[in-house]
C-alpha positions as YAML, in Angstrom:
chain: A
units: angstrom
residues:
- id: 1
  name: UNK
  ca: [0.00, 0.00, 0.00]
- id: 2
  name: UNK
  ca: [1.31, 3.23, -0.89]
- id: 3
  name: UNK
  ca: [1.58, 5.84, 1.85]
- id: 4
  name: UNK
  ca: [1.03, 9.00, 1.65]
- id: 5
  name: UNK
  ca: [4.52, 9.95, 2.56]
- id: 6
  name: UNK
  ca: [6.09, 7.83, 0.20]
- id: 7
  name: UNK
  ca: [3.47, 9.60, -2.62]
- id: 8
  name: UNK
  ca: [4.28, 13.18, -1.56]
- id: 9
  name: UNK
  ca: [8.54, 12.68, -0.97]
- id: 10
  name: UNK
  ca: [8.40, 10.98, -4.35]
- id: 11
  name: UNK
  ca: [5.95, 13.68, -5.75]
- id: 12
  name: UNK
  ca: [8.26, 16.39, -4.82]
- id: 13
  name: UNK
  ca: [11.52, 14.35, -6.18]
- id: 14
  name: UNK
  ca: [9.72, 14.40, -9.52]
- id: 15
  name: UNK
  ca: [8.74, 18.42, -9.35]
- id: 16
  name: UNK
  ca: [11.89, 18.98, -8.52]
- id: 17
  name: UNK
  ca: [13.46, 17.68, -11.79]
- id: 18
  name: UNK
  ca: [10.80, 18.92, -13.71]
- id: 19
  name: UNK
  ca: [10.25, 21.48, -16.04]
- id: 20
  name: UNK
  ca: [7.26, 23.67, -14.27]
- id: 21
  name: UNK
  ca: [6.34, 25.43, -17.72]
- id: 22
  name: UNK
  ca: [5.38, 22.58, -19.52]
- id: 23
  name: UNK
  ca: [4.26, 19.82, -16.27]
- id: 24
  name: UNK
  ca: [0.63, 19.44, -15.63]
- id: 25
  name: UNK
  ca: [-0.88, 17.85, -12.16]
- id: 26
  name: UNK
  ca: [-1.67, 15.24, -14.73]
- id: 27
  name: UNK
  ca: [1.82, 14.68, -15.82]
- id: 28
  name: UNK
  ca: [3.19, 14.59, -12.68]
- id: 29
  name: UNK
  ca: [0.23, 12.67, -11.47]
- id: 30
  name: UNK
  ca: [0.47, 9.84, -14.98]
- id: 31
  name: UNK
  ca: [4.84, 9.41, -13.90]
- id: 32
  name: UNK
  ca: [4.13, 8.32, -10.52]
- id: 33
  name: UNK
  ca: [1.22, 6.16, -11.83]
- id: 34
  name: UNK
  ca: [3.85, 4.22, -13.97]
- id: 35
  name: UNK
  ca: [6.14, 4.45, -11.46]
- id: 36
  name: UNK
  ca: [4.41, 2.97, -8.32]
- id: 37
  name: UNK
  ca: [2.40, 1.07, -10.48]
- id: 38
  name: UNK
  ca: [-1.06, 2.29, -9.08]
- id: 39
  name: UNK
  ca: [-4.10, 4.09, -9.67]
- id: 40
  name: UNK
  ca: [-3.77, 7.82, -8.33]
- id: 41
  name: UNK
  ca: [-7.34, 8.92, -9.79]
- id: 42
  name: UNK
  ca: [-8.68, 9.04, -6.26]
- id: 43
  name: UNK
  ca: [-5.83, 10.87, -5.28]
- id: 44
  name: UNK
  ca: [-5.94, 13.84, -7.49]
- id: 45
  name: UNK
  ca: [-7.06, 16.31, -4.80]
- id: 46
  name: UNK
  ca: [-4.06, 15.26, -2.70]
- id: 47
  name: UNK
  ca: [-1.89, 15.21, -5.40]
- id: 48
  name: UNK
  ca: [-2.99, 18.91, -6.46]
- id: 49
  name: UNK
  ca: [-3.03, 20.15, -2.97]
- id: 50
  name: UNK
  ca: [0.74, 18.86, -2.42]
- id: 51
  name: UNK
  ca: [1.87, 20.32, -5.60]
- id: 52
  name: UNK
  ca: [0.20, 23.96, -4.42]
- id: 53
  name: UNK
  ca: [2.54, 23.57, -1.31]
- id: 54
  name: UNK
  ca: [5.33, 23.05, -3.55]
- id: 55
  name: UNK
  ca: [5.05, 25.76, -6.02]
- id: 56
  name: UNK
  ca: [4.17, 28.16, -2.84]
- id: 57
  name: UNK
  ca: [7.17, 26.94, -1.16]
- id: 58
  name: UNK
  ca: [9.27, 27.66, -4.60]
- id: 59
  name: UNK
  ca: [7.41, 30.99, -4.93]
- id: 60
  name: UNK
  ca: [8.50, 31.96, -1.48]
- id: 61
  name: UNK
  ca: [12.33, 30.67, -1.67]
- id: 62
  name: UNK
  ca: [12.37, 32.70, -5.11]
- id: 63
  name: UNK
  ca: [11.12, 36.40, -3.49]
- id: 64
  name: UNK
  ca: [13.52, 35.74, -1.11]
- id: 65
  name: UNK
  ca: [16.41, 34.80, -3.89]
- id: 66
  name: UNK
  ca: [14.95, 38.36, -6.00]
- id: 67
  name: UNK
  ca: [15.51, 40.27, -3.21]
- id: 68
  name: UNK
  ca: [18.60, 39.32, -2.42]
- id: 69
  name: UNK
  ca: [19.17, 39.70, -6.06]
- id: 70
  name: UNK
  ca: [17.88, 43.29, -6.23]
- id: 71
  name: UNK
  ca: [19.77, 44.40, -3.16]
- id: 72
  name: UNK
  ca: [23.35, 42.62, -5.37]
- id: 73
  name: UNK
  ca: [21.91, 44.61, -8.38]
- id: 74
  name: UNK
  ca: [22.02, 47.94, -6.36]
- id: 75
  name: UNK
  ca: [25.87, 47.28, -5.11]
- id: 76
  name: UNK
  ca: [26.82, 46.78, -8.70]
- id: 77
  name: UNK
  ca: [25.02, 50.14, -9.90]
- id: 78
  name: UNK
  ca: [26.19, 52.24, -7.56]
- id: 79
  name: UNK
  ca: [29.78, 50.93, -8.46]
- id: 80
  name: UNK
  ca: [29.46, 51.26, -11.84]
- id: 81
  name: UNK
  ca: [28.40, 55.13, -11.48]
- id: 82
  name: UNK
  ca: [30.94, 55.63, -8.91]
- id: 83
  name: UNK
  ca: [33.26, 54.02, -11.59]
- id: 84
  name: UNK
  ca: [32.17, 55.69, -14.53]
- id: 85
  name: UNK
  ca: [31.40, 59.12, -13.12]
- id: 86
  name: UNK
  ca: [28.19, 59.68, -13.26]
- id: 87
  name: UNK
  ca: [27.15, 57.48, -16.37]
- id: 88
  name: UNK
  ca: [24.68, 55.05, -15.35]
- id: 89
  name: UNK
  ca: [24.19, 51.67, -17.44]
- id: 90
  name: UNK
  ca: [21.79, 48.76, -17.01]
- id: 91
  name: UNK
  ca: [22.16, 46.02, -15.41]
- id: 92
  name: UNK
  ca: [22.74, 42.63, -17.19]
- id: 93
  name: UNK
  ca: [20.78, 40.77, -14.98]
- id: 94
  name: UNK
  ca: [17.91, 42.84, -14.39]
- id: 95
  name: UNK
  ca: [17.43, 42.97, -18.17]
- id: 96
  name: UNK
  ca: [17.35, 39.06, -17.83]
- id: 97
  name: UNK
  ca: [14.89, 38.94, -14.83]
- id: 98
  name: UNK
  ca: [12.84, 40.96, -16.71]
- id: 99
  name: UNK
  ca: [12.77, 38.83, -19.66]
- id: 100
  name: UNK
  ca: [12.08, 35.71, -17.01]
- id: 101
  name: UNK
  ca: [8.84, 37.55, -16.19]
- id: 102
  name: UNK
  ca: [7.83, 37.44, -20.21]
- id: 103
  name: UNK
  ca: [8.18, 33.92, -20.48]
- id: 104
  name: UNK
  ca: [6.42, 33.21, -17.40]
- id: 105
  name: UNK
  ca: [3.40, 35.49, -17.54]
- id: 106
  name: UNK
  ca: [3.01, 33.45, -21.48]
- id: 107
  name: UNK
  ca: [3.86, 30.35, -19.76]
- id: 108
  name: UNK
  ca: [1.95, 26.88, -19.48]
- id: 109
  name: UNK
  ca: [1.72, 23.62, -17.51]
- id: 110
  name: UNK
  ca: [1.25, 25.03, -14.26]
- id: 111
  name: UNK
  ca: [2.32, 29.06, -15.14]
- id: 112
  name: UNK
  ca: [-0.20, 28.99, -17.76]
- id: 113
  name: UNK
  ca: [-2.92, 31.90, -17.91]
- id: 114
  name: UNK
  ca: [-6.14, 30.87, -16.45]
- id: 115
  name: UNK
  ca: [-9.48, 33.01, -16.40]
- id: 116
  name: UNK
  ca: [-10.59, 34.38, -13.22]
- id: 117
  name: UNK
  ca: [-14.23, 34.68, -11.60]
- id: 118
  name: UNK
  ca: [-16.03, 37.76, -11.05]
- id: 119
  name: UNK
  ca: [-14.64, 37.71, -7.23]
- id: 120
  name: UNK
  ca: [-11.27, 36.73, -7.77]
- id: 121
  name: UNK
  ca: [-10.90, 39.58, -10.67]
- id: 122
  name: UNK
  ca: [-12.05, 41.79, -8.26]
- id: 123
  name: UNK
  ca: [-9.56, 40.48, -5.69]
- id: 124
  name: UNK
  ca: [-6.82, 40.61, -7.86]
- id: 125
  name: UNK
  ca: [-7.54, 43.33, -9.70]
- id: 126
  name: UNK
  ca: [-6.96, 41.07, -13.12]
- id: 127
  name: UNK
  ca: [-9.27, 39.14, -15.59]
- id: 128
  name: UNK
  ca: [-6.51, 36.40, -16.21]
- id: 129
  name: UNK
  ca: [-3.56, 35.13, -14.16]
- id: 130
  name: UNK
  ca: [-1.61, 31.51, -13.40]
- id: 131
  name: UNK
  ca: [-2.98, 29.74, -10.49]
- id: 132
  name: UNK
  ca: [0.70, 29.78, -9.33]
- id: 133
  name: UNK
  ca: [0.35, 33.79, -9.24]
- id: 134
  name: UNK
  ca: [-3.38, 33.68, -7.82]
- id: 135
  name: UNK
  ca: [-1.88, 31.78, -5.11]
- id: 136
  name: UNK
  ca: [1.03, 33.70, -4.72]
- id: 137
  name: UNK
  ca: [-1.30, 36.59, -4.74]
- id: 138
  name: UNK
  ca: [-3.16, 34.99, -1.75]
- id: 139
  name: UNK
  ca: [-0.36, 34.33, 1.01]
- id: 140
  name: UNK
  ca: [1.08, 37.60, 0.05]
- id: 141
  name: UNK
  ca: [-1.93, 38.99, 0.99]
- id: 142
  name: UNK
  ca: [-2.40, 36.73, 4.25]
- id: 143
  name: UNK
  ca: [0.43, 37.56, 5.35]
- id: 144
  name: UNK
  ca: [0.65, 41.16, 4.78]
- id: 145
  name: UNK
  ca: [-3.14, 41.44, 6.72]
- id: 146
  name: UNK
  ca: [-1.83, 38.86, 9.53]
- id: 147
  name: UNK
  ca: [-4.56, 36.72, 8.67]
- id: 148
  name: UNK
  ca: [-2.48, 33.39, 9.88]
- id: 149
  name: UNK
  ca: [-4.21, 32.10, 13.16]
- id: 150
  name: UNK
  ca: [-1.35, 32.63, 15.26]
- id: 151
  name: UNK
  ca: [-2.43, 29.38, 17.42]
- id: 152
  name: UNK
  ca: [-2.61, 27.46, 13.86]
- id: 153
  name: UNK
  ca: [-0.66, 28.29, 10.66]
- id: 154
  name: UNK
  ca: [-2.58, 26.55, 8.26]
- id: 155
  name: UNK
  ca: [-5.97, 28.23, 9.75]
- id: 156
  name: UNK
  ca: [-6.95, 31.74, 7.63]
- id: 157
  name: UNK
  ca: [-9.38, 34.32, 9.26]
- id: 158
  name: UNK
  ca: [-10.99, 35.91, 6.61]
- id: 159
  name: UNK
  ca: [-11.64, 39.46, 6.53]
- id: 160
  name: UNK
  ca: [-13.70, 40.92, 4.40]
- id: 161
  name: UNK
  ca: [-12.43, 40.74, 0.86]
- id: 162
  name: UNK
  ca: [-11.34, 36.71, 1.51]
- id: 163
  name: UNK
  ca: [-14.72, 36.58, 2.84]
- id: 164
  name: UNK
  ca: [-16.66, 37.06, -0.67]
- id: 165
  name: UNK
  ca: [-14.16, 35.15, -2.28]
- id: 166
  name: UNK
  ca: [-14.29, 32.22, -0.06]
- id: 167
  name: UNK
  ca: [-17.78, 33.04, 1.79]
- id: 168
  name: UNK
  ca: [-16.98, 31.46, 5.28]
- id: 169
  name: UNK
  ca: [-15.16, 33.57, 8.30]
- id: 170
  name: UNK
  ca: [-12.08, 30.86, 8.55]
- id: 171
  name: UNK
  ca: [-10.67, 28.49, 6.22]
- id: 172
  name: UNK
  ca: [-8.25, 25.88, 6.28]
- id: 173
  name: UNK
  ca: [-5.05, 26.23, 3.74]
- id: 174
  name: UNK
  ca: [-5.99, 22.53, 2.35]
- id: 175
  name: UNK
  ca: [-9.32, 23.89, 2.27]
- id: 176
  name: UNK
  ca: [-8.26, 27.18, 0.55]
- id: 177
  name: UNK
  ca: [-6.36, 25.33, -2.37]
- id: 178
  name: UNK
  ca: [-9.73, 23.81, -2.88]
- id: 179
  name: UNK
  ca: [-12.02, 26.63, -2.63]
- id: 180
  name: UNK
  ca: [-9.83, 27.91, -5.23]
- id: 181
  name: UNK
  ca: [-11.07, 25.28, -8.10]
- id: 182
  name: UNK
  ca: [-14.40, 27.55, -8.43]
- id: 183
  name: UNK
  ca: [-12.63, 31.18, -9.10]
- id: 184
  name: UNK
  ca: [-9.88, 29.73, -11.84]
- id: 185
  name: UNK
  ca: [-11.20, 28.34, -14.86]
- id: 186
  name: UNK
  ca: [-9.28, 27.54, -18.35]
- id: 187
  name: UNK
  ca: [-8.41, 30.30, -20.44]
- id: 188
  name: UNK
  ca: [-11.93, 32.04, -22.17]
- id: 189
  name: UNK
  ca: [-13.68, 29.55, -20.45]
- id: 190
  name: UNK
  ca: [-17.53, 30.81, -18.91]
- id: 191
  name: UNK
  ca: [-16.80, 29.00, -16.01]
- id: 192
  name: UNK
  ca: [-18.19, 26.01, -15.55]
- id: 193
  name: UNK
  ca: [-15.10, 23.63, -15.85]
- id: 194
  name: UNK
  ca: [-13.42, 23.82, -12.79]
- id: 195
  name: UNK
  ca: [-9.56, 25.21, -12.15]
- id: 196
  name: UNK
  ca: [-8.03, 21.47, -12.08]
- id: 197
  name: UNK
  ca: [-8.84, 21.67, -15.73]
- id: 198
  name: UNK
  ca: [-6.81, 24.43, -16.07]
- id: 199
  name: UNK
  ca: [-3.59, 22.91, -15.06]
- id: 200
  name: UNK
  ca: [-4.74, 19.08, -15.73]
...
């Protein structure tokens, strides 16, 4: 019987190594199919759910990498117009972070554009957006309003806005990822297929 442990280390060994432009939950979820030699259908909540927490994770270790980044970019500048007297130039790799950005806001497997509902627009102030950036969007957003339960992490108090998006006054993260599927639809969709299409 295969744990969920053993699904979810393996799960993230596999995301790890993968390209997250082109890999679907599907993808991911057909390799370790053929590799454990089971059924996952049941499991594609799980499977989504975990992935979420991965890309999240990813998105947090990268705004910590940019801004470390940004801060290096800054050093250099400042040399180079000390240097150069007053001439400024641009920097090399803020010309290729910004072309980074292009490619991902095109993107696909899991950075690919996804239509939003009436109350996530709102929220996010977009019509369209990856469910990597909606999400991103979110805990950004948590955490800027301290809306963590300080007793329990993974426990959100809503305020207001999170309220008519998610319509309850507290919701678990697990829960959250889910509650999601209903405000991200594929790409000129009307909005009745629900997000896991969108990245399936």
């Amino acid at each position: 019987m295969l744990s969920d442990a053993d699904l979810t280390g393996r799960l993230r060994q596999l995301l790890t190594i993968s390209d997250l432009n082109t890999s679907t939950t599907a993808s991911i979820r057909r390799m370790l199919e053929q590799e454990f030699g089971v059924d996952l259908t049941d499991k594609k909540a799980f499977i989504r759910q975990q992935i979420d927490l991965y890309l999240e994770t990813q998105q947090q270790n990268e705004e910590g990498d940019n801004e470390e980044e940004e801060e290096q970019d800054e050093v250099e500048e400042e040399a180079e117009e000390e240097e150069s007297n007053g001439k400024t130039g641009g920097s090399r790799k803020r010309g290729s972070r910004n072309e980074n950005k292009e490619v991902k806001k095109k993107g696909g497997g899991f950075t690919k554009l996804c239509t939003l509902s009436p109350q996530l627009q709102k929220f996010t102030g977009v019509p369209e957006l990856a469910r990597t950036e909606v999400v991103k969007q979110l805990w950004s957003y948590i955490r800027e309003h301290d809306l963590q339960d300080p007793a329990n992490k993974r426990n959100i108090r809503c305020d207001e806005p999170l309220r008519e998006l998610f319509d309850v006054d507290t919701i678990d993260m697990f829960q959250m990822n889910k509650a999601l599927a209903k405000h991200i639809w594929p790409l000129n969709s009307d909005g009745g297929i629900s997000s896991y299409h969108c990245s399936l």
